[in-house]
ZAFIKE-459833 format. One record per residue (C-alpha): x, y, z. Coordinates in steps of 0.2 Angstrom, whole numbers, plus 5000, padded with zeros to 4 digits. Example, Ala and Ser with C-alpha at 12.3 -4.5 7.8 and 13.67 -1.06 7.14 Angstrom:
506249785039;506849955036;
//
This chain:
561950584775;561950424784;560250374777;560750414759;562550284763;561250164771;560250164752;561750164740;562550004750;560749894750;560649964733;562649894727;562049734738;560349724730;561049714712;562149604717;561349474724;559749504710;561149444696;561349254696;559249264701;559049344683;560149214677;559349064682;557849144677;558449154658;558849354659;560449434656;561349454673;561949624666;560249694669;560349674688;561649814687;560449944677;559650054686;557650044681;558049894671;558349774686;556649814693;555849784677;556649624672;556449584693;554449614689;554549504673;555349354683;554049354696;552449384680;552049564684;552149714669;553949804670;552749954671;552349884690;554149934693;553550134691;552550124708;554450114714;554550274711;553050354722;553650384741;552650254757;552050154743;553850114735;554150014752;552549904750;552949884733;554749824735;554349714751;552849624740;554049614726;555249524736;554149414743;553649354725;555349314719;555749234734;554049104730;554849114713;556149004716;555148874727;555248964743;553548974750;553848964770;553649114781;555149144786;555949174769;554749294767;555049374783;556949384778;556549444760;555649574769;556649634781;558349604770;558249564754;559949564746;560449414760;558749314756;559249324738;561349284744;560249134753;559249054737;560949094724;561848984738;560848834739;560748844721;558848824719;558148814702;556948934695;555048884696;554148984685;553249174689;552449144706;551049304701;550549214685;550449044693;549549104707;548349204697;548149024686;547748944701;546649044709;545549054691;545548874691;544948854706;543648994703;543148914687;542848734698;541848824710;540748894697;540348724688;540048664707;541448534703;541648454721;543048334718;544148454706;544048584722;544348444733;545848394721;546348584720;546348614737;547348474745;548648524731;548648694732;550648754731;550148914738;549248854754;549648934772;549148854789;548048954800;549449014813;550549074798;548849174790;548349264807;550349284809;550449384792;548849474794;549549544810;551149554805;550549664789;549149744799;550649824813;551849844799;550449954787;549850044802;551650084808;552350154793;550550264791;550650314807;552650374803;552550434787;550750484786;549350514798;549250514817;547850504830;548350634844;547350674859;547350824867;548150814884;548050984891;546951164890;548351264883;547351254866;545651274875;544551344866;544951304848;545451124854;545051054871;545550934882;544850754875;544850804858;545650664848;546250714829;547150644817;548650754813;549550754791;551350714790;551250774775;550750924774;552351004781;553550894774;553650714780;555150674790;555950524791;556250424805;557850464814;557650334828;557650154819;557450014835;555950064844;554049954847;552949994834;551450114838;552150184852;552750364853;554250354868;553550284883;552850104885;551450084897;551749984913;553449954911;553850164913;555250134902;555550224885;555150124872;556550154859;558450114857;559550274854;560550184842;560750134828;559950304820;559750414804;560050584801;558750704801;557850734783;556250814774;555250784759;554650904750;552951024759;551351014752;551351164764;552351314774;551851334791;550851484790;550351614805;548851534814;549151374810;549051264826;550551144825;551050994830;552950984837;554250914845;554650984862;556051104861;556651064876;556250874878;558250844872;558350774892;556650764902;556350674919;554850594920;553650604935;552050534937;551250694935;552150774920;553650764909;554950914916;556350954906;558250964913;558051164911;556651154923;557351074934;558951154934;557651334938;556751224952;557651084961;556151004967;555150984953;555650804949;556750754962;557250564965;556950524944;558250474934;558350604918;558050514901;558850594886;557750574870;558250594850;557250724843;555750624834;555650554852;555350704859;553550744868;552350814856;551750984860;550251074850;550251254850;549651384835;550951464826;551051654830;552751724825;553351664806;555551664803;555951834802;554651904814;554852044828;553852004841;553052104856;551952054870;550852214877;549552184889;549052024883;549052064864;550452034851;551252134839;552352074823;553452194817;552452324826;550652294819;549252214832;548752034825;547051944826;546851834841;545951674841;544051694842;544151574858;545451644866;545551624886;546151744899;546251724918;544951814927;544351874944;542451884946;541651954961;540451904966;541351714965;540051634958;538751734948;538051604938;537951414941;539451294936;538151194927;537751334916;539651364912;540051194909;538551204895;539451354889;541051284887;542051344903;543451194907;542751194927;544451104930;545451244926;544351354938;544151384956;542651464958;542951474978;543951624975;543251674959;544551614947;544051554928;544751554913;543651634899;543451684884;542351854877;540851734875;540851664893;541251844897;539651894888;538551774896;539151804914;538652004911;537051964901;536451854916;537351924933;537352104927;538052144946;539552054942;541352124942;542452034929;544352064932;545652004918;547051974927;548852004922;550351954929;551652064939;553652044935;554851984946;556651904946;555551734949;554451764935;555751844922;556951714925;555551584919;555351634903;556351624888;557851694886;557951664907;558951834910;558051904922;559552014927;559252074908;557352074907;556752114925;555352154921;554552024906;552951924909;551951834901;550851984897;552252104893;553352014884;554852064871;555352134859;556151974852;556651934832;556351744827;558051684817;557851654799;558751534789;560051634779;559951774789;561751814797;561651914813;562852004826;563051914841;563252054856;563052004877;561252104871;560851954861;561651814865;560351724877;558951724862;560251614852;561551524860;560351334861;560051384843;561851384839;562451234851;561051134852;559851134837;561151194826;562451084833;563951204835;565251204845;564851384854;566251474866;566051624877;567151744883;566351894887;566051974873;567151864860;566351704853;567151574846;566351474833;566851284830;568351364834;568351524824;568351684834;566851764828;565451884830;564451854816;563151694814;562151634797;560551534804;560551354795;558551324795;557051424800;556451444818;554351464825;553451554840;552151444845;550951504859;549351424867;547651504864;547251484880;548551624885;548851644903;548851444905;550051404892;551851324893;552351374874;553651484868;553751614881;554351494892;555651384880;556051484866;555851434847;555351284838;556451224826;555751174809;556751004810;555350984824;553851034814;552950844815;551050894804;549650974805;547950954815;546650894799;544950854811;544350804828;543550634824;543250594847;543050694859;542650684877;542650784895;542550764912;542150874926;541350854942;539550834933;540350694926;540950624907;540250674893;540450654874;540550804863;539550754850;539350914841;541550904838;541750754831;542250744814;542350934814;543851054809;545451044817;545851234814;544751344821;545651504821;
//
């Protein structure tokens, strides 16, 4: 809502400070105030077709368009300096106040004249006349010094690759093996904002090109306020099951940062020493860490966990051709880590002292085809209170006996779907309700109260996501923090275009994933 206030006051603004511009220009000063009319007699006055004003209309480009349109009036009117330019950029209805103040006079349509110019100029070049491009160039109206040329180009270079960046496309590099191995620690990729709906900026003051955290200073990078409220465009795209996705951590909301790792206040709060002598850092939801994690369970979804393998709404689901378990293998090493490294296996997440790797069906193949004596053990984890009480909805007096491996039953909320709330279910949904949901949530055994309604019956405001890692038993997804909103869907993996690993043999590139798909399944 506060965006939508934001537009409609720049827009009152805009036309009127776009009025005694048109004047002096010759046009009616009524048109500043009709919509689609101001923006073609705007492009008229600067010597562009009133059809330019249509590209106004297309979402990302509308804002280049607008800040090169203001820019133009702006030189319209005599004002050729950078910093007008900068201020019709970053506010044009003050600019616009600015030149109906000093009462400068209209100069003529800056795009024609330049254009003129420009031909002119060409036209000299061409007939090799040394003196009129001597004569043209010491007059040139449209001349810039060489600090105010780089400064533009960089300015426009940041600004262009910032609002790609935010609206568009963004590189992402793979920090962890909890994808491993459809996508492996080193691979960068380029992940669409599109596709799932692009989601404008909440957090407004922040250093361009940087996600929350600025390097060497360990600081965030970002003011909290001022800010927007959440909103999405339209999808190209659902999230569909298997997709691997890119999201906001659910629960980075307030995070301590270590050297090491990111833990969140939950964490914390389950293990005191995990982060202890940092300061906890509360983040706005675009701010959030970004996680990447395939989407298993849809809105709507019952999900169990049996022995490793996942059931929605009670049918078995295909797992991920790569996907990695932990296993034992006796003896520790049967084949050599060089051979296992060449096949894939992440040595770092190994310890082939004790016969620990995580593998896939393939690895498990090759160990058998060439150490025929060896004895691979999957492992699976054992219950306790420790254990349950780690895992979403951490009620281990409720679910004593939940692991990772054996897991559920749980039903992902739905949007539009109202529900019972009972002391059976109210763990699964009470950060739904208060925190992503933004309700006011009250318990009293079993009597809840609602932004102060007693009730027992909730309506879900937007869908919810069960995301989980292919690698399986080292993942940190939703078994252990519970469903991904859609407000914190980000994009979609598109393809790997770097990639690069290191182990104990060394650093190598991967050459054979560059420029390959992102979504392996």
């Amino acid at each position: 809502m506060s965006i939508l206030i934001y537009l409609i006051i720049f827009y009152i603004l805009l036309s009127l400070s776009l009025k005694p511009l048109f004047e002096k220009a010759g046009y009616s000063g009524i048109d500043a105030y009709i919509p689609g009319k101001n923006f073609a007699t705007w492009c008229k006055i600067i010597g562009r077709n009133p059809l330019y004003a249509l590209w106004l209309l297309f979402p990302i480009v509308n804002i280049f368009i607008f800040c090169g349109m203001a820019v133009d009036m702006v030189r319209s009117f005599g004002r050729n300096t950078f910093k007008d330019s900068a201020l019709a950029v970053i506010y044009a209805p003050l600019e616009f106040f600015l030149i109906s103040a000093a009462k400068d006079d209209y100069k003529g349509k800056a795009v024609e004249q330049e254009d003129a110019y420009n031909e002119e100029l060409k036209a000299a070049y061409q007939r090799k006349d040394n003196f009129a491009i001597k004569k043209l160039t010491d007059n040139n109206p449209f001349k810039k010094g060489k600090v105010r040329e780089w400064t533009e180009s960089i300015v426009f270079a940041v600004f262009a690759a910032a609002f790609i960046r935010m609206f568009l496309i963004e590189a992402y590099v793979i920090p962890t093996s909890s994808m491993e191995s459809s996508l492996r620690v080193g691979d960068y990729l380029f992940v669409s904002k599109a596709h799932y709906g692009i989601r404008t900026p909440m957090t407004i003051a922040m250093v361009p090109l940087i996600h929350n955290r600025l390097p060497f200073f360990n600081r965030e990078s970002y003011l909290r306020s001022p800010s927007l409220d959440y909103y999405r465009l339209p999808a190209l795209t659902h999230v569909k099951r298997f997709d691997p996705v890119v999201f906001n951590y659910p629960e980075g909301d307030s995070v301590y940062v270590t050297p090491n790792r990111t833990y969140s206040l939950y964490d914390v709060r389950r293990d005191s020493k995990l982060a202890q002598g940092y300061p906890m850092t509360t983040r706005p939801m675009d701010k959030m860490d970004h996680y990447i994690k395939r989407c298993i369970g849809l809105p709507g979804d019952s999900l169990k966990i049996v022995n490793k393998v996942v059931f929605i709404n009670g049918q078995k689901i295909a797992e991920p051709s790569g996907m990695l378990v932990n296993c034992r293998i006796t003896p520790s090493q049967p084949v050599s880590l060089q051979e296992l490294a060449d096949l894939g296996v992440n040595l770092n997440e190994c310890n082939p002292e004790v016969g620990f790797y995580s593998l896939n069906k393939e690895h498990m193949a090759y160990i058998k085809k060439n150490a025929p004596n060896a004895d691979i053990q999957i492992m699976y984890a054992n219950p306790s209170p420790i254990y349950a009480g780690a895992l979403f909805p951490h009620s281990p007096a409720q679910f004593p006996d939940w692991t990772t491996d054996n897991y559920g039953t749980i039903w992902i909320p739905k949007k539009g779907v109202t529900i019972t709330l009972t002391p059976a279910n109210i763990a699964f949904y009470r950060r739904v309700i208060s925190v992503y949901e933004k309700n006011t949530l009250v318990e009293n055994g079993s009597t809840y109260t609602i932004n102060g309604k007693v009730t027992d019956k909730y309506t879900f405001q937007q869908d919810y996501y069960w995301m989980m890692g292919d690698n399986r038993d080292n993942s940190e997804d939703s078994r252990f923090w519970g469903f991904v909103p859609e407000q914190n869907i980000v994009g979609k993996p598109l393809f790997i275009f770097f990639s690069r690993y290191t182990n104990q043999f060394g650093s190598t590139i991967r050459w054979d994933r560059i420029f390959t798909s992102a979504n392996r399944f």
